[in-house]
C-alpha positions in Angstrom: 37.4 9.4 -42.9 33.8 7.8 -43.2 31.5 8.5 -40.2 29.6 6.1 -39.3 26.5 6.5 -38.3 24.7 4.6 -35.4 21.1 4.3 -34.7 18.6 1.9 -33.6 15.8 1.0 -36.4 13.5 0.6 -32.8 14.0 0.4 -29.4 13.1 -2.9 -27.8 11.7 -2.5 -24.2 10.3 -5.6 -22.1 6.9 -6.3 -23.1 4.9 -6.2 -19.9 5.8 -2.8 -19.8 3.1 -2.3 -22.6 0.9 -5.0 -20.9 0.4 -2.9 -17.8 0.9 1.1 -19.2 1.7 3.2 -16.6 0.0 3.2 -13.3 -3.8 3.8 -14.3 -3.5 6.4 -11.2 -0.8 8.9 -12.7 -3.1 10.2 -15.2 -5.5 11.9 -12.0 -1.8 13.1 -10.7 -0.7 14.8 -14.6 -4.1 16.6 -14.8 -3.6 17.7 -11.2 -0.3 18.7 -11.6 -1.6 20.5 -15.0 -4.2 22.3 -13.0 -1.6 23.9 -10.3 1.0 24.7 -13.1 -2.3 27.2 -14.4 -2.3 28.8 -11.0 -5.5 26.9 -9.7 -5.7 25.6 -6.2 -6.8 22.1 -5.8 -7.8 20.1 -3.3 -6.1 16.8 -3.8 -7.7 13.4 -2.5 -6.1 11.4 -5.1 -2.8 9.4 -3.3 -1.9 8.7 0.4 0.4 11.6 0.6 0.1 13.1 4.0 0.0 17.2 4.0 0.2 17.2 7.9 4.6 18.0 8.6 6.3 14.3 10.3 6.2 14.1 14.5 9.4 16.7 14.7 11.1 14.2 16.4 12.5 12.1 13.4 13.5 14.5 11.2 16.0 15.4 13.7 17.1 12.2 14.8 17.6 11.7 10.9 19.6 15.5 11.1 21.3 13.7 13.9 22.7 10.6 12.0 23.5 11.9 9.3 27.5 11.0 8.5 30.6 13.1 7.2 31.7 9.8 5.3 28.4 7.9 3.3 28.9 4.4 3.0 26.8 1.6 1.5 24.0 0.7 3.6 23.5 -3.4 4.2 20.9 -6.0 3.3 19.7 -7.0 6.4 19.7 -3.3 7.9 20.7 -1.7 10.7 20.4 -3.9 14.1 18.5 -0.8 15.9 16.0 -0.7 13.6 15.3 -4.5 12.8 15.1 -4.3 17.0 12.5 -0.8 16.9 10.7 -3.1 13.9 10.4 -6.3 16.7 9.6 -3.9 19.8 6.8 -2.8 17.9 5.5 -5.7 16.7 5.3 -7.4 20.3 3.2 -4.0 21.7 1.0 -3.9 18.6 0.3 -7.9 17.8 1.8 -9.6 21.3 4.2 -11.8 19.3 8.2 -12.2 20.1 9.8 -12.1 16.6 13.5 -12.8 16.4 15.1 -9.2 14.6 17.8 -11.0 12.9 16.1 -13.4 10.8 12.1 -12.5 10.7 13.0 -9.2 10.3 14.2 -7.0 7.0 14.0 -2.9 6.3 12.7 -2.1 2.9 12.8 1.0 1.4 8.8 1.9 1.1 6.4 -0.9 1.2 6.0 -0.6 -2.6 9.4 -1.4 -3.9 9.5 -4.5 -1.6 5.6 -5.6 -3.0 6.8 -5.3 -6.4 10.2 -7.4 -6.0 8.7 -10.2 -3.5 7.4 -12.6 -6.5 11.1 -12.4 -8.3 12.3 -14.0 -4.9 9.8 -16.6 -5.2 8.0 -17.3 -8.3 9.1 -19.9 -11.2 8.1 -19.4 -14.1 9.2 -22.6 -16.1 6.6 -23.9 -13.3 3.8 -21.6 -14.6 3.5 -20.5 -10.5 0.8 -18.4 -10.2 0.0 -15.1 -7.8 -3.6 -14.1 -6.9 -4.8 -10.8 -5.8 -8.0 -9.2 -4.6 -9.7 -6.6 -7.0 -9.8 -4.2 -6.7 -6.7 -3.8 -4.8 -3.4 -2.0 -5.2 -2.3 -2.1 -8.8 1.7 -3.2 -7.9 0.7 -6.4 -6.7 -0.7 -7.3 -10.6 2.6 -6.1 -12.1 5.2 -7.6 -9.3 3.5 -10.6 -10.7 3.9 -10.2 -14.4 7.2 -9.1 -14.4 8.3 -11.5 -12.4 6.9 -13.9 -15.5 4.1 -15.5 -12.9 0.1 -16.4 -14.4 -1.6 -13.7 -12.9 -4.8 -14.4 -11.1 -7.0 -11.6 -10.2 -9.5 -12.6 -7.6 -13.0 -10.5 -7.7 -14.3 -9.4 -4.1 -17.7 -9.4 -3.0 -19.9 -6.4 -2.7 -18.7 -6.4 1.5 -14.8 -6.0 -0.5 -13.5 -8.6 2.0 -11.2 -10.9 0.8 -12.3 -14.5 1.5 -11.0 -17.9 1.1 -13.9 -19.5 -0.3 -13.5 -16.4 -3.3 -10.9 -18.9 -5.2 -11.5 -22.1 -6.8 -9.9 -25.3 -5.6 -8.4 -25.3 -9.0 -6.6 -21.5 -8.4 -5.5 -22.5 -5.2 -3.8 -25.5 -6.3 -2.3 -22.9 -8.9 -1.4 -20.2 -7.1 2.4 -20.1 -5.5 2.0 -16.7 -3.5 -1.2 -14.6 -2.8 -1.6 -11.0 -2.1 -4.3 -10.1 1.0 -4.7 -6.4 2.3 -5.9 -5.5 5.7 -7.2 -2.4 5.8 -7.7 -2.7 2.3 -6.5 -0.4 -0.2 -8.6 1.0 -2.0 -11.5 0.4 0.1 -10.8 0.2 3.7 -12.5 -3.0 4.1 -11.1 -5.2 7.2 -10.7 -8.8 6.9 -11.9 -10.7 10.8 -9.8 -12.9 12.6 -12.1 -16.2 11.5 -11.7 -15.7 8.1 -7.7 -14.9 8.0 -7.3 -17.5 10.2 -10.0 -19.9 7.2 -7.6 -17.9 4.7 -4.0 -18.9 6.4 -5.1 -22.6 7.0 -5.6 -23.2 3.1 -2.3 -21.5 2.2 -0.8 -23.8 4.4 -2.6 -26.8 2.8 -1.8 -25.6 -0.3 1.7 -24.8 0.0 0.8 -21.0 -0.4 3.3 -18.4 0.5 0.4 -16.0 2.3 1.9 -12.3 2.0 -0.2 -9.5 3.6 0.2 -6.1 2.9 -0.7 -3.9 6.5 0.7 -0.9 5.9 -3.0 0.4 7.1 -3.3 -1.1 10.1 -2.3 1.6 12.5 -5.4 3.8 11.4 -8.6 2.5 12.8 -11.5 4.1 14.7 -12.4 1.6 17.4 -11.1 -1.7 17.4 -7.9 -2.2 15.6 -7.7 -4.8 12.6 -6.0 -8.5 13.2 -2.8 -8.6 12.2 -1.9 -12.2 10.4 0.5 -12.4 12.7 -2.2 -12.6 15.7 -3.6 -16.1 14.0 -0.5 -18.1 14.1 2.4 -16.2 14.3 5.2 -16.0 11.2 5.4 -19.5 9.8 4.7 -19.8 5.8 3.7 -15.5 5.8 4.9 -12.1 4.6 3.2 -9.2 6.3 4.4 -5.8 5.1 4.7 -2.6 7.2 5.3 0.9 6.2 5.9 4.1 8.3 4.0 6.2 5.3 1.1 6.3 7.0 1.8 5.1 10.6 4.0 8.3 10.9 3.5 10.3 7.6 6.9 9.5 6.6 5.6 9.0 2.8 9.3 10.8 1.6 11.4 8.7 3.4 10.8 5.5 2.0 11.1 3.2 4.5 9.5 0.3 5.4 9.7 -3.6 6.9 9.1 -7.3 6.1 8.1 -9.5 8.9 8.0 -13.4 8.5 9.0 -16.5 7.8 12.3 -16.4 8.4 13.2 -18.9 5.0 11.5 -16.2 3.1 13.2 -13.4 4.9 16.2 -15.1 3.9 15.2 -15.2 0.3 14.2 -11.3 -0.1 17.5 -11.1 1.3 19.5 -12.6 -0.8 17.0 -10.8 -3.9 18.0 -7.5 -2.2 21.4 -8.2 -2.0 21.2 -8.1 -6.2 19.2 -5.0 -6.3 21.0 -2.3 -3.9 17.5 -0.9 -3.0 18.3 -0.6 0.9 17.6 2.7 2.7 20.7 5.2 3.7 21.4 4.0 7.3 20.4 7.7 8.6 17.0 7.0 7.0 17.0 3.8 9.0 18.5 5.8 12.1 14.9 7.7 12.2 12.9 5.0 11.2 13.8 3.4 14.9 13.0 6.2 16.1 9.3 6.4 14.7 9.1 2.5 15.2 9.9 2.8 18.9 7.4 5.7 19.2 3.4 5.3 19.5 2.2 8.3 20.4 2.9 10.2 17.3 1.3 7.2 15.6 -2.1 7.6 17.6 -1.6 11.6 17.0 -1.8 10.8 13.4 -4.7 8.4 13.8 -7.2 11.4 15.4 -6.0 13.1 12.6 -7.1 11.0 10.2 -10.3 9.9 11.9 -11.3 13.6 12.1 -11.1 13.7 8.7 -13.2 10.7 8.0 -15.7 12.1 10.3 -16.3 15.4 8.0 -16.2 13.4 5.4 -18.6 10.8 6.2 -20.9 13.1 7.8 -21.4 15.3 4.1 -22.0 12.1 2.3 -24.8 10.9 4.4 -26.4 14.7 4.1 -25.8 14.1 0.3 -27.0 10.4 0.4 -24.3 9.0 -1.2 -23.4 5.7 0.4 -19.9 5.1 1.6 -18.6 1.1 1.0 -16.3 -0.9 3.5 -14.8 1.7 4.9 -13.4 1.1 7.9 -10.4 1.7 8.7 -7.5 2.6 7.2 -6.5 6.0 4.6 -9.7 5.9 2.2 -13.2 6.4 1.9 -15.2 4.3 -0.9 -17.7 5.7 -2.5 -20.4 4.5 -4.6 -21.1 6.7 -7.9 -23.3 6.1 -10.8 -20.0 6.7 -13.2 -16.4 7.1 -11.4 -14.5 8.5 -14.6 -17.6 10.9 -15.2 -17.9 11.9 -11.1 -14.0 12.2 -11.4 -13.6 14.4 -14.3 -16.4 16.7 -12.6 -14.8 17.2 -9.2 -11.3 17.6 -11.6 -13.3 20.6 -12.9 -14.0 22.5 -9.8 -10.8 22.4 -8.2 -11.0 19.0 -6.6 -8.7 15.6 -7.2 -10.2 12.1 -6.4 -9.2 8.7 -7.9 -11.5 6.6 -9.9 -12.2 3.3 -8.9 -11.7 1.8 -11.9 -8.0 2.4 -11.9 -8.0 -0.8 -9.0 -9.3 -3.0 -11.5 -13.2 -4.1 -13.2 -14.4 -4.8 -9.7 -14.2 -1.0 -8.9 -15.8 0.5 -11.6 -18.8 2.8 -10.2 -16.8 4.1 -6.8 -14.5 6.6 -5.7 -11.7 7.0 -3.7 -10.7 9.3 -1.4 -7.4 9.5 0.7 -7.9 11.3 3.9 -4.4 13.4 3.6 -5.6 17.3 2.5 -6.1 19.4 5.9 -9.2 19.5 7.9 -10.2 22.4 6.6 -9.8 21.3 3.1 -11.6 18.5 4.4 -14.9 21.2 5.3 -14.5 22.7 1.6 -14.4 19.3 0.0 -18.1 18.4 1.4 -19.4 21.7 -0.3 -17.6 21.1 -4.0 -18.8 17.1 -3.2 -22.2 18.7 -2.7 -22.0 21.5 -5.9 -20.9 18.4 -8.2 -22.9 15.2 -7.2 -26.3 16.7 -7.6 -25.6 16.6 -11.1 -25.6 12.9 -11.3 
């Protein structure tokens, strides 16, 4: 009998994969991972991963709903939590949103940034997407993948997003732009005047406005403008996540609010992709959507943190950028990769902020989710390691 042998002479992958790489922030996570597999402790700084265990509440309301017979979980979600999703929008923002079409579950913010341009973007049109930078890498490769011309958009030195900072000619380019507020990575908070200078021009323009807030819980005095507080959900996106708000990072759960054409759309996108959350996941994300008081727990967490923080970097004169409000600090260095590989080397895990793009070259970042304590040691290795530069 002949055998026949089968092989591939290479395997063909998509090529954007090897346009983007891998997310520029894994390598910090590898070497940090390395470091703990050689019996080192570290204190890590470099995601949004909370340390602090979830309000006990939800993880027993999830317990709770939990069924002896799984079934597939829908599209649109279930009804209590598209409802918890709306109750909280009208105690946070003031606005009555209607739960069954301006309202769809995701599972984690991140998935449902990355698939928004495939719902909207054509690109036998050559339709564009524009992004601050620095700014979260996902919404750059959403955008290539989805086959849009990407347009990265350069902030100022205040890192607000403004929309003066695109051309006329970008604008009348771009099909669906990206605005963060409380900006990842650097905490900067975009004022009511200019999202409301920003969501007249993507009207003009015929510009699907999406706006990632999955910050906007954490805030030290006054909390940020929502874009839904300058003109409600016509012709916008705004993206909320219960990773932060509740340090729910594991469950993967989050919600779109918005125009209820383009909720419709990511609807029938999700419908292709099965990425909906298991219906006990959704059970206790209600329950943390219908609940501030662990949210504003978790805020004076946070804050605290920030505090300690802030306080050792003015001893040390290094000046924190933008920050404030949200999960990061912002730091300006004289050489991020350099600062970063010397904190790596004393036990202590930051991101550089080059991995957001050019525009952050020469900053840090820091996410506020080690313990307060690990918060106290940090300033002392921070101290130790930037007198060196």
């Amino acid at each position: 009998m002949t055998k026949v042998k089968a092989s591939l002479r290479r395997m063909r992958v998509n090529p954007v994969l090897d346009i983007v790489g891998r997310n520029p922030v894994t390598f910090v996570q590898d070497r940090a991972r390395a470091l703990r597999d050689e019996g080192r402790t570290l204190l890590d700084f470099s995601i949004g991963d909370a340390r602090e265990p979830t309000s006990p509440h939800i993880p027993q309301v999830l317990r709770d709903a939990v069924p002896d017979v799984s079934r597939y979980p829908t599209v649109a979600g279930l009804s209590a939590l598209r409802r918890a999703v709306a109750g909280y929008v009208r105690r946070r923002f003031g606005l009555e949103i209607d739960p069954d079409t301006e309202v769809t579950p995701v599972s984690g913010a991140k998935e449902a940034i990355f698939s928004t341009p495939l719902a909207f973007i054509d690109r036998g049109a050559a339709d564009g997407v524009a992004w601050p930078v620095p700014g979260y890498p996902v919404y750059e490769r959403g955008a290539l993948f989805a086959g849009a011309v990407p347009f990265p958009t350069p902030l100022r030195d205040d890192f607000v997003f403004r929309a003066s900072d695109m051309s006329d000619e970008v604008w009348r380019r771009v099909r669906l732009l990206w605005i963060c507020s409380p900006h990842n990575p650097t905490g900067s908070v975009i004022p009511r005047g200019e999202l409301a200078r920003i969501r007249e021009r993507a009207a003009a323009e015929d510009v699907l406005l999406c706006s990632d807030e999955c910050y906007s819980d954490i805030y030290e005095d006054e909390a940020p403008t929502s874009l839904l507080e300058v003109g409600g959900v016509e012709g916008v996106l705004v993206y909320m996540s219960l990773s932060k708000r509740s340090g729910m990072t594991g469950y993967r759960s989050g919600a779109v609010v918005g125009d209820r054409r383009a909720i419709s759309a990511l609807r029938k996108l999700r419908s292709c992709t099965g990425t909906s959350s298991p219906e006990f996941v959704q059970t206790a994300a209600a329950s943390a959507w219908a609940d501030d008081g662990h949210a504003a727990m978790m805020r004076e967490l946070i804050l605290g943190k920030r505090r300690v923080l802030g306080r050792g970097f003015a001893e040390m004169g290094w000046p924190v950028s933008a920050s404030e409000a949200g999960l990061y600090m912002w730091v300006k260095v004289p050489d991020d990769a350099a600062v970063t590989e010397r904190l790596m080397d004393e036990g202590m895990a930051v991101t550089p902020g080059s991995a957001f793009g050019p525009r952050g070259a020469g900053y840090i970042r820091l996410a506020l989710v080690p313990t307060f304590e690990e918060c106290e040691e940090a300033v002392e290795v921070l101290k130790k390691c930037l007198n060196d530069f």
